[in-house]
C-alpha positions in Angstrom: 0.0 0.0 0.0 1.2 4.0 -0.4 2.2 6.0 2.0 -0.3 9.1 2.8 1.4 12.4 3.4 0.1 14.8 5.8 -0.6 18.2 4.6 0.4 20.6 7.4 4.0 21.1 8.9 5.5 18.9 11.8 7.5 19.5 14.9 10.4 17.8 16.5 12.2 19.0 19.3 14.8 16.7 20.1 17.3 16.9 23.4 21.1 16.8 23.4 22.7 13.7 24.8 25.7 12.3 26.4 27.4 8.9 25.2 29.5 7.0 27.0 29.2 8.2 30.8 32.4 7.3 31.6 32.7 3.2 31.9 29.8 2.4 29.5 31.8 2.9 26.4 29.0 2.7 22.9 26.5 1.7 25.7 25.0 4.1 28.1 23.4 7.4 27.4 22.1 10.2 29.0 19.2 12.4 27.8 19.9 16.2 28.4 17.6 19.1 28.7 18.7 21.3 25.9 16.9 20.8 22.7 17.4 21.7 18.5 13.7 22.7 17.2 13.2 20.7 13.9 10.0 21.7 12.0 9.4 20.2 8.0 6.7 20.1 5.6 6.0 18.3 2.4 6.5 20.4 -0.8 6.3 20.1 -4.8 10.2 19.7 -5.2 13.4 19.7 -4.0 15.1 19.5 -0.4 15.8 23.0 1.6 17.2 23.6 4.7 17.0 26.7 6.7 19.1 26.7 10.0 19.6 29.2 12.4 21.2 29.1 15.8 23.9 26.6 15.9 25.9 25.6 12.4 24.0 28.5 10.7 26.0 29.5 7.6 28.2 26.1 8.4 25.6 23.2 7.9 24.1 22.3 4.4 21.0 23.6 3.0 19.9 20.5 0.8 19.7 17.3 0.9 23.1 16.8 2.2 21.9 18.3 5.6 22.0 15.5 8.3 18.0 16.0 8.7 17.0 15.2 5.6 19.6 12.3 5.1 17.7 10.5 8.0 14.3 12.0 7.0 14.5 10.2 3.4 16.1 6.8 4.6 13.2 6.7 7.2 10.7 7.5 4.3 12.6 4.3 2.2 12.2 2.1 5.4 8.1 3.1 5.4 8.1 2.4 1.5 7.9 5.6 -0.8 9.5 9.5 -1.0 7.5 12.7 -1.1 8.5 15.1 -3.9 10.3 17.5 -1.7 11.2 19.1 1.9 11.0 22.1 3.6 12.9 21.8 6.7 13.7 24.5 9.4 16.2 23.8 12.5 16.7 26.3 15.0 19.5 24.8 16.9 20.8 25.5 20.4 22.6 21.9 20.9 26.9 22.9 20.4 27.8 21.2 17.1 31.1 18.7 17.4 31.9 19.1 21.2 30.1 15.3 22.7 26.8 16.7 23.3 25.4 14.9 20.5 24.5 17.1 18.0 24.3 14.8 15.1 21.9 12.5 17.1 19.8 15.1 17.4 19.5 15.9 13.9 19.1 12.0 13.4 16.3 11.3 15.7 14.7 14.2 14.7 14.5 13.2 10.8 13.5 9.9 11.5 10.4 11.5 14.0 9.8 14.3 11.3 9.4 11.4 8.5 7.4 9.1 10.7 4.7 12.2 11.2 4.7 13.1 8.1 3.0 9.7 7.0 -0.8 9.5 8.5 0.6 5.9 9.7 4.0 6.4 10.2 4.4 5.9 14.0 2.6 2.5 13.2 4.1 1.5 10.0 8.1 2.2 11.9 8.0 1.8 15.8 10.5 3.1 18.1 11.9 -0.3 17.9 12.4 0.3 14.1 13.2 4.2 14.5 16.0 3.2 17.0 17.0 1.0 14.2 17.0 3.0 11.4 18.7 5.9 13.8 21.4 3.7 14.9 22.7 2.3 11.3 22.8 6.0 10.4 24.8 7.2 13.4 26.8 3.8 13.4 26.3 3.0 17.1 23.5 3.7 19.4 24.1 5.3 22.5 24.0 9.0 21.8 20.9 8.0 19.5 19.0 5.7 21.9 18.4 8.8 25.1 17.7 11.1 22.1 14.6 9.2 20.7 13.9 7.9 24.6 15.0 10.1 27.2 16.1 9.7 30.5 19.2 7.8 30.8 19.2 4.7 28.4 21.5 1.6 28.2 21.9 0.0 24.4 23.6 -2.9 22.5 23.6 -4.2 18.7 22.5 -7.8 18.6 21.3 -9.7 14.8 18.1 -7.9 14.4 20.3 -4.0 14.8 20.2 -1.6 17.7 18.2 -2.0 21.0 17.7 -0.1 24.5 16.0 0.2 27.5 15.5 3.2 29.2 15.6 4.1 32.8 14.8 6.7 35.3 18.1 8.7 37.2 17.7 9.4 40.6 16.5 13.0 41.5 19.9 14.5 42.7 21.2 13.4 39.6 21.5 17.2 38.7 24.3 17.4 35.2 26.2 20.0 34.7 28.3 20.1 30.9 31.2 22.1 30.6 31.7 23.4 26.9 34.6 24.8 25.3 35.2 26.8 22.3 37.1 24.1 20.2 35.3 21.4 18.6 36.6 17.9 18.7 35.4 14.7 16.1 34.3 11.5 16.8 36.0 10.0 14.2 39.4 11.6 15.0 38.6 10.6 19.4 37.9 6.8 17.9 41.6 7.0 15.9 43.6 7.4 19.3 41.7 4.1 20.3 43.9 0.7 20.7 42.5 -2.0 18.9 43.0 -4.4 22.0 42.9 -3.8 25.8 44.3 -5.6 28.7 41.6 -8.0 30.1 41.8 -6.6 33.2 41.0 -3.0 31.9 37.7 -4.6 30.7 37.2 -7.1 33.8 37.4 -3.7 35.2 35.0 -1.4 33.0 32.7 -4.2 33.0 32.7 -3.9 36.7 32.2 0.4 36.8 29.5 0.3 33.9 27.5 -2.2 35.9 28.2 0.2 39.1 26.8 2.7 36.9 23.4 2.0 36.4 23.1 1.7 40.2 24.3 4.9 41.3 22.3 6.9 38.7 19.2 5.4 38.9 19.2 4.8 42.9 22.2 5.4 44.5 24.3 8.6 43.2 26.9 8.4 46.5 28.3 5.6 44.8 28.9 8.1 41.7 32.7 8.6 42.0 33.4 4.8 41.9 31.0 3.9 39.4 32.3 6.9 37.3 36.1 5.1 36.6 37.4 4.4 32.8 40.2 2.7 31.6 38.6 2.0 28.2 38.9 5.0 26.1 39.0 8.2 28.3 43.3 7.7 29.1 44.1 7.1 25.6 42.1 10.4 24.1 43.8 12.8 26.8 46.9 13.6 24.7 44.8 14.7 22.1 42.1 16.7 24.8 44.3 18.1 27.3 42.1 20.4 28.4 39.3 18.1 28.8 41.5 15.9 30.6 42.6 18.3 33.0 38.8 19.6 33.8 37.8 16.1 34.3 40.7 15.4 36.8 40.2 18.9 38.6 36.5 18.4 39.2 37.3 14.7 40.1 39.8 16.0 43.0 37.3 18.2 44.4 34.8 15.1 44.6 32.3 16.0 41.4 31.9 12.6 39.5 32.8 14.1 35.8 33.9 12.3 32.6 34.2 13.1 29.1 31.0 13.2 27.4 30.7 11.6 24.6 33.8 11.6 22.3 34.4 15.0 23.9 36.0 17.7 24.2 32.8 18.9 26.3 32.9 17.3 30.0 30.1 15.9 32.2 29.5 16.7 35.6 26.6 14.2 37.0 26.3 16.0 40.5 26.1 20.2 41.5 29.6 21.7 41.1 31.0 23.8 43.9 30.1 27.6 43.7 33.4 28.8 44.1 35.2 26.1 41.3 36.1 28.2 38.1 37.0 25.9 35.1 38.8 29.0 33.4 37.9 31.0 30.7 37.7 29.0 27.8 35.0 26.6 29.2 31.0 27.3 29.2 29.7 25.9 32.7 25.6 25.4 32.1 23.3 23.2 34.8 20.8 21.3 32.7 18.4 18.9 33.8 18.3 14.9 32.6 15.3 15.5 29.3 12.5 12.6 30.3 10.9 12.9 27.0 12.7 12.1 24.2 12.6 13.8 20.9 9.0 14.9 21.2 6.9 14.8 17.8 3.8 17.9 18.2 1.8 18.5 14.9 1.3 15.2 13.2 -2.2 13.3 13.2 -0.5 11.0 15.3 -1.1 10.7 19.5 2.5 10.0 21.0 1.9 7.5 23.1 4.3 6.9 26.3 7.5 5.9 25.7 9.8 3.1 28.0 11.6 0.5 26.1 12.7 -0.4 22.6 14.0 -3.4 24.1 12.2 -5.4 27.4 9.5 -3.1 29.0 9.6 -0.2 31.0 12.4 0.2 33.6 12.0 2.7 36.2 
């Protein structure tokens, strides 16, 4: 059967994120409370992009902006194209500094395409949109918290990408740290070994599964669960900065990591009044985003979301 297109324009507001946490390496995810506004429309030809905010003058204004890349494979996964786009993102999420800015634009294609079919939240599930989000992105834990919020643990198994979500405790309060230099994921994953000792990932193992404790019920145990030995060491030549933040705020007791493939650092708990990262850092308190990318506009009621995965965790 054909797809039918709705008529009037669509919303997506999708949150930042942070990958990695620390210990759970291309597995755990936090959902942050500061969003890119996507809004698109079905037209009689052609792709455009307007952006403002965030990679205005930088990003592409066609269809090789990120949006519309994810928008159209999503449209191929529900079965046909429409004859053109109109997109408009008004971004406040930092572009190339681990605060998952290319997520976001993602997620938000594949919920813009799934409410721009009358069916499309039917025909492509969150199951599937996780899918489809994750073979774009090319791992799924910055993608998972964006299309599910709250703080979300994923794998790849045969069938692609999956993900549970769960709730963080309440003084679970992040703070990011942003810098003016951008970093690159693909450059952070180049100072990567391609073997660790076995007791670096006996240890890991150990941390990530500490992890998921302290943020969802016991955040004392924060510091400890915080620990990395797979891939935070090796990236610090090439992130000194970053480096140094993280192991100032650690000495002062704030559980911080690199977040995502950096240079932007995580701080889970309230940082000190009186600590001053230094000038060239952006301190800003944001809350942990519950919702997800949230769709408003299509014909479609957005129905609670848990679990792409195994039900609801909480």
């Amino acid at each position: 059967m054909g797809l039918t297109f709705v008529s009037e324009p669509v919303h997506v507001r999708t949150p930042a994120t942070s990958a990695n946490l620390g210990p759970g390496f291309d597995a755990l995810g936090l959902a942050l409370a500061r969003y890119d506004e996507l809004t698109a429309r079905i037209t009689a030809g052609g792709h455009r992009v307007a952006v403002t905010g965030e990679g205005a003058g930088e990003l592409p204004a066609d269809a090789e902006h990120l949006v519309v890349q994810a928008m159209l494979a999503t449209f191929d996964e529900l079965g046909a194209r429409p004859p053109g786009l109109a997109v408009e993102c008004a971004n406040t999420i930092a572009q190339a500094r681990g605060l998952g800015s290319s997520s976001a634009a993602i997620v938000g294609g594949v919920q813009l395409a799934r409410a721009l079919v009358v069916d499309g939240f039917q025909r492509l599930d969150d199951a599937g949109a996780l899918r489809v989000a994750a073979r774009l992105e090319g791992h799924p834990d910055n993608v998972a918290p964006c299309l599910l919020g709250g703080f979300t643990i994923a794998w790849v198994e045969g069938s692609g990408a999956r993900a549970v979500r769960m709730s963080t405790h309440e003084r679970v309060r992040p703070t990011v740290f942003v810098p003016a230099e951008r970093g690159y994921t693909a450059t952070a994953r180049a100072a990567l070994p391609s073997d660790v000792p076995h007791g670096d990932a006996a240890f890991n193992a150990g941390r990530a599964a500490l992890l998921v404790h302290a943020l969802t019920r016991d955040p004392d145990l924060l510091m400890p669960a915080t620990a990395d030995r797979l891939h935070q060491g090796y990236r610090a030549e090439a992130m000194p900065g970053t480096a140094s933040l993280v192991s100032a705020l650690r000495s002062i007791g704030v559980p911080a990591v690199v977040s995502g493939a950096g240079p932007s650092v995580l701080a889970f708990t309230e940082v000190p009044g009186d600590f001053h990262p230094g000038t060239e850092w952006r301190a800003e308190m944001l809350g942990v985003d519950s919702t997800g990318a949230l769709v408003q506009g299509s014909m479609v009621e957005h129905a609670e979301r848990g679990t792409v995965a195994a039900g609801r965790q909480s």
